[in-house]
KOLTORNU-756308 format. One line per 10 residues: for each residue x, y, z of N, C-alpha, C. Coordinates in steps of 0.1 Angstrom, whole numbers, plus 5000, padded with zeros to 4 digits. Layout:
BEGIN
X/Y/Z/X/Y/Z/X/Y/Z ~ ...
***
This chain:
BEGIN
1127/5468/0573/1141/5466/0577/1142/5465/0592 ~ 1146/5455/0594/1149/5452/0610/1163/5454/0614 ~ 1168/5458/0625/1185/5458/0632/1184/5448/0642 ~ 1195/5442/0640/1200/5432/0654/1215/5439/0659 ~ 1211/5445/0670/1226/5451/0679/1232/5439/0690 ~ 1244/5439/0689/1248/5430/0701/1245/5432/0712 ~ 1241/5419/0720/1241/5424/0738/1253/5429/0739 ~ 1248/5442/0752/1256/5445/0763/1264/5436/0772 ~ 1274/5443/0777/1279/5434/0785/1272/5436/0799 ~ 1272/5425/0811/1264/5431/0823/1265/5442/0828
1274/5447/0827/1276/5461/0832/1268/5471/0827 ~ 1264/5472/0811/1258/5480/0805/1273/5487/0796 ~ 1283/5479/0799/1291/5487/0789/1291/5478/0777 ~ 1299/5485/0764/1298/5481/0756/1306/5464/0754 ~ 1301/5459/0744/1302/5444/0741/1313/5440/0739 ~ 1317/5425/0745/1331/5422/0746/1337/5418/0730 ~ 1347/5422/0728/1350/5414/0713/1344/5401/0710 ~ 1340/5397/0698/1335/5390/0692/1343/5377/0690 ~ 1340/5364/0692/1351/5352/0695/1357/5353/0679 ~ 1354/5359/0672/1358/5357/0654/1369/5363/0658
1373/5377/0664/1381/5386/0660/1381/5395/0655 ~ 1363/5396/0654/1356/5409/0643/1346/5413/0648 ~ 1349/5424/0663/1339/5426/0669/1327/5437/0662 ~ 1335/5445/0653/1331/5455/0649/1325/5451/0632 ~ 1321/5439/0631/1315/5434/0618/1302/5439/0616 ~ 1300/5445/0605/1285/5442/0601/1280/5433/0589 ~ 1267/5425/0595/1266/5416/0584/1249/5417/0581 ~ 1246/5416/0569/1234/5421/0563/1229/5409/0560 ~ 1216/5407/0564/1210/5393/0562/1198/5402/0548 ~ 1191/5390/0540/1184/5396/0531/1179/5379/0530
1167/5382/0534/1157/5369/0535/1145/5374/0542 ~ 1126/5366/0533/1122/5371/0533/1112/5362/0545 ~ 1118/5350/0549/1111/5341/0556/1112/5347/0568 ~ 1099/5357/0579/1107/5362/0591/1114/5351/0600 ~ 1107/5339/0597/1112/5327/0610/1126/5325/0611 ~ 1129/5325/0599/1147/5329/0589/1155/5334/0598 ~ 1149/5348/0591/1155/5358/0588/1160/5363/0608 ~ 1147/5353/0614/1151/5365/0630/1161/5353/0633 ~ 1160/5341/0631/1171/5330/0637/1186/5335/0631 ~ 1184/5341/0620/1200/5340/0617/1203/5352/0624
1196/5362/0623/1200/5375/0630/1204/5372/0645 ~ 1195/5366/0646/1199/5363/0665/1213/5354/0667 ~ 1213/5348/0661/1224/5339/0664/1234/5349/0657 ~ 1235/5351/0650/1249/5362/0642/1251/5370/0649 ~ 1241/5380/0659/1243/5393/0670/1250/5382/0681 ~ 1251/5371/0685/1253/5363/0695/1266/5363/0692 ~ 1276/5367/0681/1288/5364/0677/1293/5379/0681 ~ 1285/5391/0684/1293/5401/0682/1293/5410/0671 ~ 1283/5409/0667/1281/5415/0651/1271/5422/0646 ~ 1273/5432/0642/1256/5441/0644/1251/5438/0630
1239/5437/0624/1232/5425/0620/1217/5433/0618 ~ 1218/5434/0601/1206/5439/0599/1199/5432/0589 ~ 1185/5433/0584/1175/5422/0579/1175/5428/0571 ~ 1174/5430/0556/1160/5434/0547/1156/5419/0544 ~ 1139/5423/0543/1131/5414/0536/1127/5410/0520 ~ 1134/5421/0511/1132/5413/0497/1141/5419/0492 ~ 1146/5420/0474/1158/5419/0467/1160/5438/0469 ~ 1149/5441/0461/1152/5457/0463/1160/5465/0481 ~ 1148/5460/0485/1155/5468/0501/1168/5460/0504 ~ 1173/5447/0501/1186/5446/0504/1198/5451/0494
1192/5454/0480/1201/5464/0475/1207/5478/0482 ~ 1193/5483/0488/1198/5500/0493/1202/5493/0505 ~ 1205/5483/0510/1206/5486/0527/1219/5481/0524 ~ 1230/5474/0511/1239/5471/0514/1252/5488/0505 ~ 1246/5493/0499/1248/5507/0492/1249/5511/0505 ~ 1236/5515/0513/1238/5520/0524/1248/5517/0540 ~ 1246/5507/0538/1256/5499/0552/1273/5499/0542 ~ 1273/5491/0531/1285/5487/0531/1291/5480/0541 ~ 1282/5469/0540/1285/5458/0551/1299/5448/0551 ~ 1301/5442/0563/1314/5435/0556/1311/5420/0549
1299/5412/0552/1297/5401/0546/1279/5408/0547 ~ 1270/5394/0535/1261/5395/0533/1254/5381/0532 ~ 1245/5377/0538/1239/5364/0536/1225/5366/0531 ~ 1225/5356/0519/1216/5364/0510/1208/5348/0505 ~ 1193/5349/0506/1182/5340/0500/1182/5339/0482 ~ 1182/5331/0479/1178/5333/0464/1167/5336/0460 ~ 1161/5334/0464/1144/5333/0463/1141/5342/0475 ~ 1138/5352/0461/1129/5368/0472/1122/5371/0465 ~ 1113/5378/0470/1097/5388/0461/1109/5402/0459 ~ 1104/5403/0446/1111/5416/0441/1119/5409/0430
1129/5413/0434/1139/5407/0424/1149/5394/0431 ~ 1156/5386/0427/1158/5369/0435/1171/5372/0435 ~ 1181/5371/0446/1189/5370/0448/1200/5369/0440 ~ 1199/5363/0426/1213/5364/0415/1211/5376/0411 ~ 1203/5387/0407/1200/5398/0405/1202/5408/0417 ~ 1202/5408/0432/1211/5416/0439/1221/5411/0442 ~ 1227/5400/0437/1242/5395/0437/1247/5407/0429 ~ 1242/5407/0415/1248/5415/0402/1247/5426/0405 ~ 1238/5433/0413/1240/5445/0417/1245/5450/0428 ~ 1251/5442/0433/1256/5447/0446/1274/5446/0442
1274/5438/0434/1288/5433/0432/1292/5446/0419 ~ 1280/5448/0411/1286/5464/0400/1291/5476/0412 ~ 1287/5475/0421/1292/5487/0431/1302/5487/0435 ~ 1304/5474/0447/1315/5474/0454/1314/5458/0459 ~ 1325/5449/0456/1328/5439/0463/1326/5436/0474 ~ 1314/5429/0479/1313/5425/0493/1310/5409/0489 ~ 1319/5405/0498/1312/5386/0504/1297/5384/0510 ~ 1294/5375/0495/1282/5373/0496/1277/5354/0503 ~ 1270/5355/0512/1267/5340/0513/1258/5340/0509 ~ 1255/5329/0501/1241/5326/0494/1236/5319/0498
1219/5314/0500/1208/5306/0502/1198/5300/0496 ~ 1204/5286/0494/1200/5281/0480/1186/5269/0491 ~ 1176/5270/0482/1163/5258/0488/1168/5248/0479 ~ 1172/5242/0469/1175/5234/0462/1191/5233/0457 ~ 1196/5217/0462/1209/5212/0460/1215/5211/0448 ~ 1212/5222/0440/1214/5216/0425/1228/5223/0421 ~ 1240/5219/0415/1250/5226/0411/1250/5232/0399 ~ 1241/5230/0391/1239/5244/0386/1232/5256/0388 ~ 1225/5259/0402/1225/5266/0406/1235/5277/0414 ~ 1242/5263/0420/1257/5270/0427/1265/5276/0417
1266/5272/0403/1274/5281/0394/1270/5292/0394 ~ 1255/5292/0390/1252/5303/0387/1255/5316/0397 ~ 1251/5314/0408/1253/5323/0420/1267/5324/0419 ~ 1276/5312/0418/1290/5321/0415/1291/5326/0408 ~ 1287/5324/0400/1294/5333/0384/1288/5348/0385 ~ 1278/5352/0395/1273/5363/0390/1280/5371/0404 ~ 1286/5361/0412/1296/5372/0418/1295/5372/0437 ~ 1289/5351/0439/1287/5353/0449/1301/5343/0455 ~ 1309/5344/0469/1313/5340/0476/1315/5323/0479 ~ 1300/5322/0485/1296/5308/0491/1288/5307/0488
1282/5296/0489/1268/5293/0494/1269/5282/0504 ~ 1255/5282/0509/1246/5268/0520/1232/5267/0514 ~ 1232/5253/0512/1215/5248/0510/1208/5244/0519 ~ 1197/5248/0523/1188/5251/0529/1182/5234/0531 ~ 1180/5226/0542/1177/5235/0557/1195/5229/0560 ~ 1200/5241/0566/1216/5247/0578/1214/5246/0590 ~ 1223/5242/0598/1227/5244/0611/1232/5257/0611 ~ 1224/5263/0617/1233/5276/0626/1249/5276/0627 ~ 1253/5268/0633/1268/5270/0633/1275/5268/0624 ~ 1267/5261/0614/1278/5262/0603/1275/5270/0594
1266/5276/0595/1264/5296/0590/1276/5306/0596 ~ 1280/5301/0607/1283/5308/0613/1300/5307/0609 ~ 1298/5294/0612/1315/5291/0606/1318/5299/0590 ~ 1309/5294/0583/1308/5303/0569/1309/5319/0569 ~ 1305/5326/0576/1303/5339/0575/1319/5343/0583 ~ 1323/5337/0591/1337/5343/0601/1349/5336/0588 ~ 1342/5326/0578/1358/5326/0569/1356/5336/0562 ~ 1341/5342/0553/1341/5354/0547/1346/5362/0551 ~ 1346/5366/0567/1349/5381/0570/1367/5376/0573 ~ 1373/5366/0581/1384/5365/0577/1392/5368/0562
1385/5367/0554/1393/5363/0539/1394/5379/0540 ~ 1385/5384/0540/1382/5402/0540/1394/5414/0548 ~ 1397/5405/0557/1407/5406/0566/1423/5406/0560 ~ 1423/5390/0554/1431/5390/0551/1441/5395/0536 ~ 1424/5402/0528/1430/5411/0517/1433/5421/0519 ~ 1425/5428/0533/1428/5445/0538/1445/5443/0542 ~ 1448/5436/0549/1461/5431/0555/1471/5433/0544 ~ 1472/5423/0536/1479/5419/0518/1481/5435/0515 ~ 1471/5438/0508/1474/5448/0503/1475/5459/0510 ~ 1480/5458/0523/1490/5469/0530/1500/5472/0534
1503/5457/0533/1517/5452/0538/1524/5448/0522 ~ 1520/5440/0510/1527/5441/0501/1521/5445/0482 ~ 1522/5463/0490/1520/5470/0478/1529/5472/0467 ~ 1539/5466/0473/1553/5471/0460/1552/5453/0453 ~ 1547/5442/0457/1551/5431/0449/1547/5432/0433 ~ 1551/5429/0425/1549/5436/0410/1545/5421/0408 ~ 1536/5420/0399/1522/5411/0392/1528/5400/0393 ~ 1523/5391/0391/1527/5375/0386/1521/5374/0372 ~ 1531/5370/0367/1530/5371/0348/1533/5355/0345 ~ 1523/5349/0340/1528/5339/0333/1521/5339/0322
1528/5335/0307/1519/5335/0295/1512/5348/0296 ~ 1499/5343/0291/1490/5357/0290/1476/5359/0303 ~ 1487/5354/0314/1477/5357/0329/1490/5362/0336 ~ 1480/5377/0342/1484/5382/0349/1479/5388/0364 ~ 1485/5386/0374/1481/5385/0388/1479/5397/0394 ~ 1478/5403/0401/1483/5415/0402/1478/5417/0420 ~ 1486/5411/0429/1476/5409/0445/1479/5424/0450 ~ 1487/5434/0445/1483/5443/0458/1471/5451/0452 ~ 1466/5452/0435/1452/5454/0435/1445/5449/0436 ~ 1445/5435/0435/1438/5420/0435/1428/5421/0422
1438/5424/0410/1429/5425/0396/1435/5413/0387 ~ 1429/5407/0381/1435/5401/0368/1433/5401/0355 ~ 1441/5399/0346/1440/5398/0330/1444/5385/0326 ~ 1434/5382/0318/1441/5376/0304/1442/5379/0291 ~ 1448/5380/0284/1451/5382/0270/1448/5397/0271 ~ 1451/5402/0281/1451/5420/0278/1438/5427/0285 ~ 1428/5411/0288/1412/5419/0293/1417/5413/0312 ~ 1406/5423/0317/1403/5424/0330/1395/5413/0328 ~ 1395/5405/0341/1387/5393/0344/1381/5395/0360 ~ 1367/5401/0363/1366/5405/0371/1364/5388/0381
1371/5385/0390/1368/5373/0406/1364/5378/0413 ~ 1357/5373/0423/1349/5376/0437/1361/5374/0445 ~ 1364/5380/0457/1374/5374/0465/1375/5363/0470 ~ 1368/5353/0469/1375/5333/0472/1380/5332/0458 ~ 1375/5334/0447/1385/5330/0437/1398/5338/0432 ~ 1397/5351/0435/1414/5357/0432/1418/5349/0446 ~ 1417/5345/0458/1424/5339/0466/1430/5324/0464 ~ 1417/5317/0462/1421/5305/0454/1428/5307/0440 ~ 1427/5315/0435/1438/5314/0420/1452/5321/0425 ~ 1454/5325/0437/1470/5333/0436/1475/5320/0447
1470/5313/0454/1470/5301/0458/1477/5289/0449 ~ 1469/5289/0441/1474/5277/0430/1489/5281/0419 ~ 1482/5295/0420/1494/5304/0410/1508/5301/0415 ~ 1506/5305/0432/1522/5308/0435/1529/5292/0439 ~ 1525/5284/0431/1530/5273/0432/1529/5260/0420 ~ 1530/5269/0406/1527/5262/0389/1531/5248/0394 ~ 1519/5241/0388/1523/5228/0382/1523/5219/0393 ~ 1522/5223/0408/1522/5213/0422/1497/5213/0427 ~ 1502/5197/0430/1489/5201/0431/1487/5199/0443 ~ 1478/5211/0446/1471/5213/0458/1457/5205/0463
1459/5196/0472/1447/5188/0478/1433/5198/0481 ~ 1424/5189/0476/1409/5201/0481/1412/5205/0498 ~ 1414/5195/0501/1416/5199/0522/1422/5207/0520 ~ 1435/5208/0515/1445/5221/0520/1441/5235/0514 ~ 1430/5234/0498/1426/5246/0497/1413/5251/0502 ~ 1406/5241/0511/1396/5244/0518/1401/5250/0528 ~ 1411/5246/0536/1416/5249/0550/1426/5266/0547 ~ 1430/5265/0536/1437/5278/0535/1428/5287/0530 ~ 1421/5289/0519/1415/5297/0516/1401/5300/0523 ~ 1394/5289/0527/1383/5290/0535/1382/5291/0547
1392/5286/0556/1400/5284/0567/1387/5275/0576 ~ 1382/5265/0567/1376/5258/0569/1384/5244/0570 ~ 1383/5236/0581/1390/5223/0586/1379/5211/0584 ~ 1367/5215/0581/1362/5202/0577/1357/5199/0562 ~ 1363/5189/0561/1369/5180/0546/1352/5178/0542 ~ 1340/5183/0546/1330/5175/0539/1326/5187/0528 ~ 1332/5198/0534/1328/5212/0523/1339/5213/0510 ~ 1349/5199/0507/1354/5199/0491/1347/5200/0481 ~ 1333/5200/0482/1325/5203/0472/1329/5216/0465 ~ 1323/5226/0479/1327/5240/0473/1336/5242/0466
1351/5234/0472/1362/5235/0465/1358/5238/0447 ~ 1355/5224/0445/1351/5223/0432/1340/5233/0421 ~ 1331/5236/0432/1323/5244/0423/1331/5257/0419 ~ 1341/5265/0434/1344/5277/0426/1356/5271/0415 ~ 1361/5258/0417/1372/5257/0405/1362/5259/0392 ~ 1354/5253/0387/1342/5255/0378/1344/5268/0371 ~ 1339/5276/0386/1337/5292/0379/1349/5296/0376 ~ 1359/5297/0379/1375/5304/0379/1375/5298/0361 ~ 1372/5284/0360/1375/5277/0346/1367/5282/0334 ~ 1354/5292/0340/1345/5297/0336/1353/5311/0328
1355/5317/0339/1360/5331/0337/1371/5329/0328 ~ 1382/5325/0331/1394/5322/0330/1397/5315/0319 ~ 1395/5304/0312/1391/5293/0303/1397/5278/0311 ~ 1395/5268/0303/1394/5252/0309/1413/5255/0311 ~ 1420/5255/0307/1438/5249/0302/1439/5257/0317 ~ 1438/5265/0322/1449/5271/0331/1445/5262/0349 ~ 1435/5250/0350/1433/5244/0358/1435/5229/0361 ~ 1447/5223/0360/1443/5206/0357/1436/5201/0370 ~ 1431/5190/0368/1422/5185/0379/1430/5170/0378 ~ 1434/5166/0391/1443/5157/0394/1431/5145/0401
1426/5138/0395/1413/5131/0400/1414/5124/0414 ~ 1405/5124/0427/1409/5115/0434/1418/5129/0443 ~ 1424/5142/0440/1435/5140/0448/1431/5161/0453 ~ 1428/5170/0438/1427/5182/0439/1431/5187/0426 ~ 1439/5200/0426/1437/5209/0417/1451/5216/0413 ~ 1464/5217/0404/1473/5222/0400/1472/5234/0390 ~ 1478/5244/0394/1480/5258/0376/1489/5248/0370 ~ 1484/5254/0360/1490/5252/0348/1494/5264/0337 ~ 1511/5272/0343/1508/5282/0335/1507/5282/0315 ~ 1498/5288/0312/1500/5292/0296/1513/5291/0292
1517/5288/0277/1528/5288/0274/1527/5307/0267 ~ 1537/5307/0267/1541/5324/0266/1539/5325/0250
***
């Protein structure tokens, strides 16, 4: 287990805020390549963010139990147990944003890692900065649920048919059962929700929910629509071809 702490400032005092807005982040890298694992760390502590390594599936289970980090960027392929397996166990605990690290472009790989409870992913080989871009929408969205649910705890659920919303727990049901989302998809589903039947362009729900401005990451869009359709069933998402994505509430 390695630590990456932020530089000092010249003075020797402590580190100036973080250009994110999240000086006080910590983010858990879990990759077993050290060549990886120090590049992302270094560049991540460059943002302001204190920044620890484990090297396989087990030790980044205890180090995220133990940290309770605010995001996690995570390899698929580890010695021990592989990444969809401390997805599932990190996410039985407590909800944390997971980035994932896929060596292979395949989307049914990307399902899988969502379905079992991860955030994002990037396929391998990444630019740095656009790791970086990825990890500051995670910890934004993180942000912006702590926010939600402090400022509007009295809004009472959004009920349509047999889905029910519920943002200042950020839980949902259908047909009476809990449906547990990762936080990009309860975001992107109260997104689509508070506006039945209008459809939403991938740009505008890349840029809102991911607060990502470049149009070449609609992919993602689509994969977590996938999973949401997964969880959720096929009717409650029409797909407007060519354009994005509308609710469609259940009839009652």
């Amino acid at each position: 287990m390695t630590t990456a702490t932020p530089p000092s400032s010249p003075g020797g005092g402590p580190t100036s805020p973080s250009p994110s807005g999240q000086p006080n982040a910590t983010v858990l890298v879990v990759e077993d390549e050290p060549a990886i694992a120090a590049a992302i760390a270094q560049r991540l502590s460059a943002e302001g963010w204190r920044v620890e390594v484990a090297r396989d599936g087990l030790a980044g289970v205890d180090a995220a139990t133990r940290l309770q980090p605010d995001a996690i960027v995570l390899d698929v392929m580890l010695p021990g147990i592989d990444g969809l397996e401390v997805t599932r166990r990190i996410q039985a605990e407590t909800p944390i944003p997971i980035l994932m690290l896929t060596a292979r472009d395949d989307e049914t790989d990307m399902l899988v890692g969502l379905g079992v409870g991860a955030d994002d992913y990037m396929t391998k080989p990444f630019s740095m900065r656009e790791l970086v871009a990825r990890v500051k929408a995670l910890l934004r969205r993180v942000e912006r649920a702590a926010q939600a649910a402090a400022t509007v705890p009295a809004d009472p659920p959004m009920t349509m048919g047999d889905v029910s919303i519920d943002r200042a727990q950020r839980r949902v049901h259908r047909g009476g059962e809990e449906v547990h989302l990762t936080p990009t998809e309860f975001e992107l589903l109260v997104m689509l929700a508070s506006a039945p039947k209008t459809v939403q362009t991938r740009e505008k729900l890349l840029a809102e929910v991911w607060d990502w401005a470049d149009a070449s990451g609609t992919r993602t869009v689509d994969s977590h629509i996938k999973a949401l359709r997964r969880k959720l069933g096929p009717d409650l998402i029409r797909t407007v071809h060519g354009v994005g994505y509308a609710f469609e509430p259940p009839a009652d």
